[in-house]
N, C-alpha and C positions, 0 to 999 in steps of 0.2 A: 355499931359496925359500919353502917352507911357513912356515916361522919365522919369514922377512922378513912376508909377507903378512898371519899372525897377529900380529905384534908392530905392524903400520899399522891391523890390525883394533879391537887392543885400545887402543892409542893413539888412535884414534879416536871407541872407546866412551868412554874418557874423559873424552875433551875434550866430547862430548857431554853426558856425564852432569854435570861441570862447569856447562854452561850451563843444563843444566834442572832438575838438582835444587835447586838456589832456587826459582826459578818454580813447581817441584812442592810444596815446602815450604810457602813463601809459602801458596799454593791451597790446599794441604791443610791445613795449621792455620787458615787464614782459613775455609774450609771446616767443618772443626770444631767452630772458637768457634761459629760461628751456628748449627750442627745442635745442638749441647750448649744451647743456651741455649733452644733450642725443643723436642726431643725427647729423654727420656732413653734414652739408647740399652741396649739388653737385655743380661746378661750375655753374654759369646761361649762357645761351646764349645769345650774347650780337647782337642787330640790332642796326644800327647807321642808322639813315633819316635824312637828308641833306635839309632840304627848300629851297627857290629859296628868300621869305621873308623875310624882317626882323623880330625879335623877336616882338612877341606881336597883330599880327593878325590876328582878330579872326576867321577866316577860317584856317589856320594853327594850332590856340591852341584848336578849337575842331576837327579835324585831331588827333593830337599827344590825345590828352584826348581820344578820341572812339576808338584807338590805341593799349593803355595801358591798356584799357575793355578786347577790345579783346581778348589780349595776353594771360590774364590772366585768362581768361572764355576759351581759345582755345587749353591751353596747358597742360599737365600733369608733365611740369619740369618747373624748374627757368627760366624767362628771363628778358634782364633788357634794357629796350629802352635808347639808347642815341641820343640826338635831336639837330642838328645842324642847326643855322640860317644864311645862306652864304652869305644874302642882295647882291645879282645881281643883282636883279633889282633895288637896287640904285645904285648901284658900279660898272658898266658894264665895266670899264677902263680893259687894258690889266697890268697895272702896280697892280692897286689890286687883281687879283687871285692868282702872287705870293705869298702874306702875309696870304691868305686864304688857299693855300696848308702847307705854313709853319707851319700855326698854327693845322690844319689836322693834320700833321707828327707828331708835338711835344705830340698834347693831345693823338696819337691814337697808336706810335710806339711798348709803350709796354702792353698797352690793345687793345688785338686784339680780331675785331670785327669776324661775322659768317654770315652777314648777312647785305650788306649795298643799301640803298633806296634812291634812286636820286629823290625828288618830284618837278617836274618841267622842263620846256625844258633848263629853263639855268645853274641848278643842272646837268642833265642830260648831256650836256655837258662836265660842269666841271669833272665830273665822268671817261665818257667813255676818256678825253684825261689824265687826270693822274689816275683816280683810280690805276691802275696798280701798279704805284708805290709807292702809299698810302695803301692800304691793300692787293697786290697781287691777287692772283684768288679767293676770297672770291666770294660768289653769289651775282651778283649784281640784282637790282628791279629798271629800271629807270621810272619811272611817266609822261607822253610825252600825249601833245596831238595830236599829228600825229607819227605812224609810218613812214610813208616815208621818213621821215625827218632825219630818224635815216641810216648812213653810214654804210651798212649790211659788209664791210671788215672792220670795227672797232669790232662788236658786235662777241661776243667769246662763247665759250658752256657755258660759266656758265654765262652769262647774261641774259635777258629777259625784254620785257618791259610790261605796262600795261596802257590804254589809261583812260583819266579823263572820257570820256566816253559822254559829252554832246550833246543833243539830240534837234540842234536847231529847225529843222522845225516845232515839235511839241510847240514851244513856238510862234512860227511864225503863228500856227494854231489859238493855244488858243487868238494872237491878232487879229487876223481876226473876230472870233467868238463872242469876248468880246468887238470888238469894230465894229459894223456892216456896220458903215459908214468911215472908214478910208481909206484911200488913198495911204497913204505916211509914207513908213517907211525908219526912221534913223538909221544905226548901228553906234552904238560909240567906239573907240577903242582908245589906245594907241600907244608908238611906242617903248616899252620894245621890246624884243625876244616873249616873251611870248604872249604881245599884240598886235602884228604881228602875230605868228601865230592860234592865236582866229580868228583873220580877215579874215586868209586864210581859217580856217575850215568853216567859215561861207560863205564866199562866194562857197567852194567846196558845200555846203549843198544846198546852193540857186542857184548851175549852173544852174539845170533845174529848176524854178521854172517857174510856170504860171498863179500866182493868182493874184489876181486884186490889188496890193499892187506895189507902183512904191517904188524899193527900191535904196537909197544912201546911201556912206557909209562916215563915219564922222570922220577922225582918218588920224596924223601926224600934229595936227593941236595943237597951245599953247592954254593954256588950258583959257588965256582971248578970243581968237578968237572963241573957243569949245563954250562958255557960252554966247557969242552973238549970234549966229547959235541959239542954242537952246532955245533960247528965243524967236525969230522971225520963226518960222517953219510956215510953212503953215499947213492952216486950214485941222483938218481932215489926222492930222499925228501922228506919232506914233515913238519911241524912245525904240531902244533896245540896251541897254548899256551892252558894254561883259566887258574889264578891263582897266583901265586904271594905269600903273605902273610910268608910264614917258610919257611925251607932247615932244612937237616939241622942244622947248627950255631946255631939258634935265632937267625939273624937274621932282624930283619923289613925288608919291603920293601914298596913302593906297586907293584902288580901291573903297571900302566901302565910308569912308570916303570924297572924289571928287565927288561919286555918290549921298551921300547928298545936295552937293551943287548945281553939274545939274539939280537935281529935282526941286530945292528949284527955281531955275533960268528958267526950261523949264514950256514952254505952253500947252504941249501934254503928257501923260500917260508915264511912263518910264519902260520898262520891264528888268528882268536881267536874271542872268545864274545860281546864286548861292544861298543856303537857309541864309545866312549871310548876305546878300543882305539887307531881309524882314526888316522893322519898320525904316529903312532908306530912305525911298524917292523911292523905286523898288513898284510895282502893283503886281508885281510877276511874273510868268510865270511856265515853264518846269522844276525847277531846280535841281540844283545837291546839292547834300546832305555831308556836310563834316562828319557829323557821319558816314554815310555806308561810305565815300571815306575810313575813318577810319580805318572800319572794314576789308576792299576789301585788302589793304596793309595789317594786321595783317595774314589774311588770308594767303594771300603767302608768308608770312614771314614764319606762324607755317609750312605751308607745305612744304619749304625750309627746315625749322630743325629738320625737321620729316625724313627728308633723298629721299622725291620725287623726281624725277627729273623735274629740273628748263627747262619750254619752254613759249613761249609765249601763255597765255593761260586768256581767262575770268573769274575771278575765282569768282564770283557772278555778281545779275545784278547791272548795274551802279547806281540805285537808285536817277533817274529821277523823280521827284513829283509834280502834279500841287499844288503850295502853294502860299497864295496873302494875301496883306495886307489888312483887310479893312477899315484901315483909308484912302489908296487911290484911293480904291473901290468908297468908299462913293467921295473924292475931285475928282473924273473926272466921278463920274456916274454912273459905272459901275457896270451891273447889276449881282447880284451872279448868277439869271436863265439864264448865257450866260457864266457861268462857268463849265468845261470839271467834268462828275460825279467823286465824291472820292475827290473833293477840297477840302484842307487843307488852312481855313481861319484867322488869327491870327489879336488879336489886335481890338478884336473889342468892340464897346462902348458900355456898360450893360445897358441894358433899364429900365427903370424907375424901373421893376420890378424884375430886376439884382439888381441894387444898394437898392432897399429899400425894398426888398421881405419880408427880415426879421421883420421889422420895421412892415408891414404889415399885415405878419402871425402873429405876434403879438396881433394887434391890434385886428384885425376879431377873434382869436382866445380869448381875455381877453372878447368882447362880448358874443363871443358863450357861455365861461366859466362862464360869470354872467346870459347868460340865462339859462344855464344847473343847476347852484345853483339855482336860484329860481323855477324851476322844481321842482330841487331835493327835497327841502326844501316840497314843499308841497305835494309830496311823497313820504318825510321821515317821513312825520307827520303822517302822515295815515297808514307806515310802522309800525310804532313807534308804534301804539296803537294796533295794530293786532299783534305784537310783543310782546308787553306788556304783552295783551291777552294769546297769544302762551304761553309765559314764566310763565306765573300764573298755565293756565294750564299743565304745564308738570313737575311743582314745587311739584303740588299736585299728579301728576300720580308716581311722583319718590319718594314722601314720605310714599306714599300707598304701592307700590313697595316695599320701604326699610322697612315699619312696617310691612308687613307681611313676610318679610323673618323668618325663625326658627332659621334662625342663628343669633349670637349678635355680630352686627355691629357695628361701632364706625369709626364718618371720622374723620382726625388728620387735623391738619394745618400745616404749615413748623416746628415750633418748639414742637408739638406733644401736640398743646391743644384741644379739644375735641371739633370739632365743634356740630356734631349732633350724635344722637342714637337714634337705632331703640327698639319697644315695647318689642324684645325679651332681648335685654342688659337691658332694667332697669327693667323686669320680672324676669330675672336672679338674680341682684343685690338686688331687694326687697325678693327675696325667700331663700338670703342667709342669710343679713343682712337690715333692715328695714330701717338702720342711714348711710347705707353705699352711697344713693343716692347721696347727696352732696360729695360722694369723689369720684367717678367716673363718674358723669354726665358732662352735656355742661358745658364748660368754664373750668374744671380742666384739667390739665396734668398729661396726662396717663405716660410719660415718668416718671414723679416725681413720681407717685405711684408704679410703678415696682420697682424703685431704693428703695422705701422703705422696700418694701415687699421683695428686695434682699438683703437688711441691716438687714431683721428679721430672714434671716436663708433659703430663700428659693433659689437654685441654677437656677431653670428654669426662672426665675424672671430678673437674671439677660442676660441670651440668647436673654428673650424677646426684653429689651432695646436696644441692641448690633445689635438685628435685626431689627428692625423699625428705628434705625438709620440709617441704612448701607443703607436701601430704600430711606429714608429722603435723604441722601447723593447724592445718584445716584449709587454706587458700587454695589449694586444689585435691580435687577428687580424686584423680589420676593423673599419674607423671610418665609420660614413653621415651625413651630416649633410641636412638639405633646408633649402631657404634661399630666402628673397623678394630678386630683384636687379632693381629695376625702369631700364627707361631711357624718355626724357623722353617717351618717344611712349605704352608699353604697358608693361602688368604682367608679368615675369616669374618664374619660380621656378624653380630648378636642384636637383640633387642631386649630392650631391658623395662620392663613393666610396674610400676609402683602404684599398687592402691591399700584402703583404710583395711587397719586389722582391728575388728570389732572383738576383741576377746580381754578378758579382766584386768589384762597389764597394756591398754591399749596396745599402739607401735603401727608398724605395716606389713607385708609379704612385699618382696624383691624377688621378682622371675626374670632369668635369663635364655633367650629363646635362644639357639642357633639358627639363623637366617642362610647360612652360607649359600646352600644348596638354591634357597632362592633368589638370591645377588647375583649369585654366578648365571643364573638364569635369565634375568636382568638383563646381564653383561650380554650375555651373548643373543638375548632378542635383539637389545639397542644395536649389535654390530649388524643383524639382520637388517633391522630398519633403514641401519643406515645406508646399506649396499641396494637393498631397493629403494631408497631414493636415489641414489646415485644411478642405476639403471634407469629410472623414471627420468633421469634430465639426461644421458646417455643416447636414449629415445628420442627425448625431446628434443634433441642436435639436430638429428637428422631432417626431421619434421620440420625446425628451423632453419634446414642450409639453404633455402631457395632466398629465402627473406634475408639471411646473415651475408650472404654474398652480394644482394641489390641493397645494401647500406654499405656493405666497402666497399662499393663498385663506384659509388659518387666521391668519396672525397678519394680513389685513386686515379679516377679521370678528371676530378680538379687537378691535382697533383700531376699528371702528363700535362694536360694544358698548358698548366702555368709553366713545367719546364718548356716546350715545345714554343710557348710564346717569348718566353726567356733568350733561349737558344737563338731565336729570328735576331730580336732585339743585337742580341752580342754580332751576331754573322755582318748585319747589317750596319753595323755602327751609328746607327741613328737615336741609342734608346738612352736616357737619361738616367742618372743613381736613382732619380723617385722611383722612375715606373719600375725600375728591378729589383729596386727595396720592397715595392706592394705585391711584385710577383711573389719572393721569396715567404712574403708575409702570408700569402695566402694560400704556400706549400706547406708554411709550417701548421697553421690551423687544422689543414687537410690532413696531415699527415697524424696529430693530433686527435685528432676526432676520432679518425682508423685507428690509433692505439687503445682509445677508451672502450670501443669496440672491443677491440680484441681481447682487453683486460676483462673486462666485462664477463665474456664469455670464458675466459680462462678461469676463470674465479666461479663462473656459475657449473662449469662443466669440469672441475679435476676432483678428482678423488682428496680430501680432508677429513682430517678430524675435526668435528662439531665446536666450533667455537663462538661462545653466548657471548654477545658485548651489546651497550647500548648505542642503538640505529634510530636516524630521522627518519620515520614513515613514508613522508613528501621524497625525500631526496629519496630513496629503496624506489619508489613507484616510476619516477623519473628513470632512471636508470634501466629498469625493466622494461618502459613502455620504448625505450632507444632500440632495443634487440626487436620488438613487434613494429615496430614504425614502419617497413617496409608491407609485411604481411597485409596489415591494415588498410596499406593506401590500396595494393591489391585485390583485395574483399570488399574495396568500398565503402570503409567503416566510418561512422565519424565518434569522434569520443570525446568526452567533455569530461574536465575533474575538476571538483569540487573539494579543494584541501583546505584545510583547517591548518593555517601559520603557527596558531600557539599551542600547537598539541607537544607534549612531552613525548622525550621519547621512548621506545619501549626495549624492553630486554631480549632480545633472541638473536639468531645465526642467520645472516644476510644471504647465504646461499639458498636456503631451504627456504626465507621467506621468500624472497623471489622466484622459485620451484613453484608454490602456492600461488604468486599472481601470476606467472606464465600458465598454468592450467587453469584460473580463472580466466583469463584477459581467453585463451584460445578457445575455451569452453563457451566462452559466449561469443566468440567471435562466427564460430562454427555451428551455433545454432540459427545463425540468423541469414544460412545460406538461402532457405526457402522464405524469407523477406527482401522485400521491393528492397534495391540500394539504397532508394532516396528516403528511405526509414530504417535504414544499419544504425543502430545505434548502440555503443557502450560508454556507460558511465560509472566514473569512480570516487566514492564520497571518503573522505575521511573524517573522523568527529570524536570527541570525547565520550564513551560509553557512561561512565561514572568514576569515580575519585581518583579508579586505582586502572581502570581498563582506556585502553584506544580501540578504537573500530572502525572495522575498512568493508564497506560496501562497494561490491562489483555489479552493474544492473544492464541487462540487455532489453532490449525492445522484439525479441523476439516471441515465439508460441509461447513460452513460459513451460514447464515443469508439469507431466500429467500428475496430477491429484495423489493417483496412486502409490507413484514410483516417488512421492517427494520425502518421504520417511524414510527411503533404502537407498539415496543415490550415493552416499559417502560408502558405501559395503562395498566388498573389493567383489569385481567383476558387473560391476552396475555401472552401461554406459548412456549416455546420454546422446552417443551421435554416433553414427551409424560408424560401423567398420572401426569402433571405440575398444580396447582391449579391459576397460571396466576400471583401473586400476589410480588416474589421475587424482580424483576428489576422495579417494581412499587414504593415496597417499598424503593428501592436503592436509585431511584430518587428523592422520598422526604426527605429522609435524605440528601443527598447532595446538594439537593437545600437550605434546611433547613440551610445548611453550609458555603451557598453563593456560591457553587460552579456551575457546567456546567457536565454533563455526557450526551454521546452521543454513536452510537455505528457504525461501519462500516465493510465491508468486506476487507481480505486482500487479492492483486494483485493474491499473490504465494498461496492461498486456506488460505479460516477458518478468523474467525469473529476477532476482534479488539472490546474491551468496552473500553473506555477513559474517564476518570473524573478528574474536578481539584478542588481544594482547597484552599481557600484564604492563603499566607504566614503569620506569626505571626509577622515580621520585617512592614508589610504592613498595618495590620490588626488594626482597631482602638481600 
């Protein structure tokens, strides 16, 4: 059964390894090319490990495997393992380690290693008598299991060893423990280097021992006289097999493999040393672990190339584990409750309810599933009808619901046919048209009647379509349209609403609001607004006439002059065509100037209708500061502007915005009565806000704005100067708003107020 499982396991890796070692390839050369072409990668550090084995035993090739983990998990540079199989322990002749340094020298002369690993006492050896002249003073790591053994005038500063690290008595325990009745223990060994000194370490281990265990030991013996011994043991014995490389008769063997066969031949439980051992014919025991041995090497490898200094040193723990088989748990009895806590047990035989759990969950599970269906079933029934129930009644609570809505409703289906409507859409329809029922009721498509009604000349008709599709679609969420639908008697205006209709046949809902009542409300605020602005510059006339009459007072006393000097000229006959061509020239300028004046004000002070067109900012400010230019010199003002040449220009009504800088330009003019003259100051910036706005900054040098009042001054009756009727910057704000714009108003750091307002640009503006 072990055999079977490992031969699906390894059949398995396989076909595995089959489909992913391309893909890994692939990757990793592709991988490669483009790191090599960008980075040159650093030499790697190269360790050479030297076995004692021959190639191919699996304590050795999971060594070199947990090795190259290591390496690679331990390091932050290249390294590149090379792994050398020296077969001593079949080849122990003096004539073969000649051809085994030869071939050392040839493969290694001009790759030279940084880092070389002796695993084994007869590696170890071979090492310390030629390493020397094979790699020089490189670090050497020999792998020994006895220090003392090692000749301390051979061993140099740069070598160091590291013991396999096996930990007999504790397996000598676990047999005692596990077998409560034995007697008689075997140790089995070979007559390698190696298997000689396992013998010795075990007997060093068992000098003092004193437990009730008579121990012999079984080793230089050929390996037919081994397997009749162990066949005949006396009763109530026990078998602790370390390694067998080589029998008395100088054959050699794979220690794993011979242990198969003692097993297979012995009468008594057989324990071992190593985890390569297990699914072999070993019970188990203490063992040693070729993955940490792995690691333990790797370890003093990276810390070698890391620059440490090399001493004899433990550089983890040996990684000793109790692990057992229990397929031969079970063949000799042995009870797992007589196993040391933290046993690692492999290999064992899946109980009924391992091998057929599934099969079983199954089973029990397709019952449960047919008793939970016929459950189901007859509390689906009873669902079903209280459901039914539910759905009848909330059929009618949402038809009730939708027919009393005021608005005219209409749900769509995916392709925008008319599923239902409420009382207020066919009240609508009947009060327009009597025959019209049939064209927009259930079952017609509302899309097809828009496209008509946009084929007869009506532009809003077609938005409609474009929008109820774009819902239909998914591209938008919600579609609002507002629309003028007048009938013969009165004006009115609708709004028209389109969002997702989440119900089985997809589609949307279509609401039509009646607005009228609030258009006309509109309507007639905006004429309000409009007639108080119109009183606001009405006002402001007045307030203007001292200033409006001392700027036509100059170019109509040019204008007398120049006739009066004119007149002289002619009387006297002395005056030449130039001088009365320059006269006349300087009546018409005068007279001129007086007209722009006058227009000026005719335009800012008569009663119109609101007309949006696109205005130069510069030239509007211009024009407005002509009407204050008198005022100004007056007041003592001085005023500086700062305009912005390549500002676009903006959308709105030149009366009103000029309304806005005359109570700006007056409002700061008039704060700054309780300031020295020779610090009057107003200034006027104009600048690009951002992409879509202009912005006009008005700034006096005046007290500035208390704190408190600077959140309320735009609110109507909020004045800022004394004997102020509150109503200016109220007005300001609803024209600006009016314009889509923003005005606000703030202190500045260095004294005196800041008003700031922007303006939709005309390049932005739809």
């Amino acid at each position: 059964m072990t055999t079977n499982r490992q031969t699906i396991k390894l059949t398995g890796a396989i076909l595995l390894a089959g489909i992913l070692l391309p893909l890994w390839l692939t990757w990793g050369f592709g991988k490669s090319s483009v790191m090599a072409s960008t980075v040159e990668k650093p030499d790697p550090k190269r360790i050479l490990a030297i076995f004692l084995f021959k190639q191919g035993l699996p304590w050795a090739y999971r060594i070199e495997e947990s090795m190259r983990l290591s390496l690679a998990s331990k390091t932050d540079f290249p390294t590149e393992l090379n792994v050398e199989h020296a077969d001593l322990s079949r080849y122990p002749e003096e004539t073969y380690i000649p051809k085994v340094i030869e071939l050392f020298r040839y493969k290694y002369l001009r790759r030279k290693m940084d880092v070389v690993i002796a695993v084994g006492d007869e590696s170890t050896n071979l090492l310390m008598k030629h390493g020397a002249g094979l790699f020089g003073d490189i670090p050497a790591v020999f792998i020994t299991i006895d220090r003392q053994d090692l000749p301390q005038e051979i061993i140099k500063p740069h070598m160091t060893s590291l013991l396999w690290g096996w930990d007999f008595k504790k397996t000598i325990n676990i047999i005692e423990n596990s077998l409560p009745h034995s007697k008689h223990l075997f140790i089995v060994s070979g007559t390698s280097t190696s298997d000689q000194k396992l013998k010795n370490l075990a007997r060093a281990a068992l000098r003092n021992y004193d437990g009730r265990l008579n121990v012999e030991y079984l080793s230089g013996l050929a390996i037919e006289r081994l397997l009749e011994k162990v066949a005949r043991l006396p009763e109530n014995s026990a078998i602790f097999y370390l390694t067998i490389f080589r029998d008395a008769n100088g054959k050699t063997f794979v220690p794993r493999e011979i242990m198969s066969v003692i097993s297979e031949k012995a009468n008594s439980p057989l324990f071992g040393i190593v985890d390569t051992y297990l699914g072999h014919g070993t019970v188990g025991g203490y063992l040693l672990s070729a993955e940490h041995q792995g690691k333990r090497y790797a370890d003093i490898a990276a810390n070698i190339l890391r620059g440490e200094p090399i001493k004899d040193v433990e550089i983890m723990e040996k990684g000793n584990l109790p692990m057992f088989d229990w397929q031969q748990l079970k063949r000799w009895a042995i009870s797992e409750d007589n196993l040391p806590p933290g046993s690692i047990v492999r290999y064992k035989d899946p109980s009924i309810w391992g091998l057929y759990k599934w099969y079983i969950v199954a089973g029990v599970s397709l019952l449960l599933f047919q008793a939970f269906i016929i459950i189901g079933l007859f509390i689906q029934r009873r669902r079903r009808k209280l459901f039914e129930y539910a759905l009848q009644q909330s059929k009618e609570f949402s038809t009730s619901i939708l027919m009393s809505l005021q608005d005219h409703i209409a749900v769509l289906d995916r392709e925008g046919t008319i599923l239902v409507v409420n009382e207020s859409w066919m009240k609508f329809a009947r009060q327009n048209d009597a025959a019209s029922l049939d064209c927009i009721g259930r079952g017609v498509n509302y899309l097809e009647v828009c496209r008509q009604s946009s084929d007869m000349g009506n532009p809003m008709a077609r938005s409609a379509v474009d929008g109820i599709r774009s819902v239909l679609e998914g591209s938008r969420k919600v579609f609002n349209l507002e629309y003028r639908c007048d009938s013969p008697t009165e004006k009115r205006w609708f709004h028209m609403s389109v969002f997702p209709f989440k119900g089985h046949r997809g589609g949307v809902i279509v609401a039509h609001t009646d607005n009228t009542a609030r258009k006309l409300a509109e309507e007639k605020a905006g004429k309000r607004r409009d007639e108080l602005i119109h009183m606001g510059r009405i006002s402001m006339l007045g307030e203007l006439s001292a200033s409006i009459a001392h700027e036509l007072n100059q170019p109509l006393t040019g204008i007398l002059s120049n006739a009066q000097a004119g007149e002289m000229l002619l009387r006297r006959g002395d005056g030449n065509s130039v001088q009365i061509e320059e006269i006349f020239t300087d009546i018409v300028s005068d007279g001129k100037r007086s007209g722009d004046i006058l227009r000026n004000l005719r335009e800012l002070f008569r009663k119109q209708k609101t007309k949006m067109e696109a205005l130069n900012v510069n030239k509007t400010i211009h024009e407005t500061l002509l009407i204050l230019h008198s005022e100004f010199v007056v007041l003592g003002l001085n005023f500086h502007q700062d305009l912005t040449d390549t500002l676009p220009d903006v959308f709105g009504n030149k009366v009103q915005l000029q309304q806005v800088l005359l109570n700006l330009f007056r409002n700061a003019g008039h704060a700054m009565m309780q300031t020295a003259k020779e610090k009057r100051s107003i200034s006027v910036i104009t600048s690009r806000a951002n992409k879509s706005e202009v912005q006009i900054q008005v700034e006096d040098t005046g007290p500035g704005i208390v704190p408190e009042k600077i959140e309320d001054i735009f609110e109507p009756l909020t004045s800022l100067t004394p004997g102020g009727l509150g109503m200016g910057l109220s007005i300001s704000r609803s024209i600006i708003q009016a314009h889509g714009g923003r005005i606000w108003a703030e202190n500045k750091l260095s004294g005196g107020a800041r008003i700031c307002f922007t303006l939709p640009a005309v390049e932005d503006h739809p």
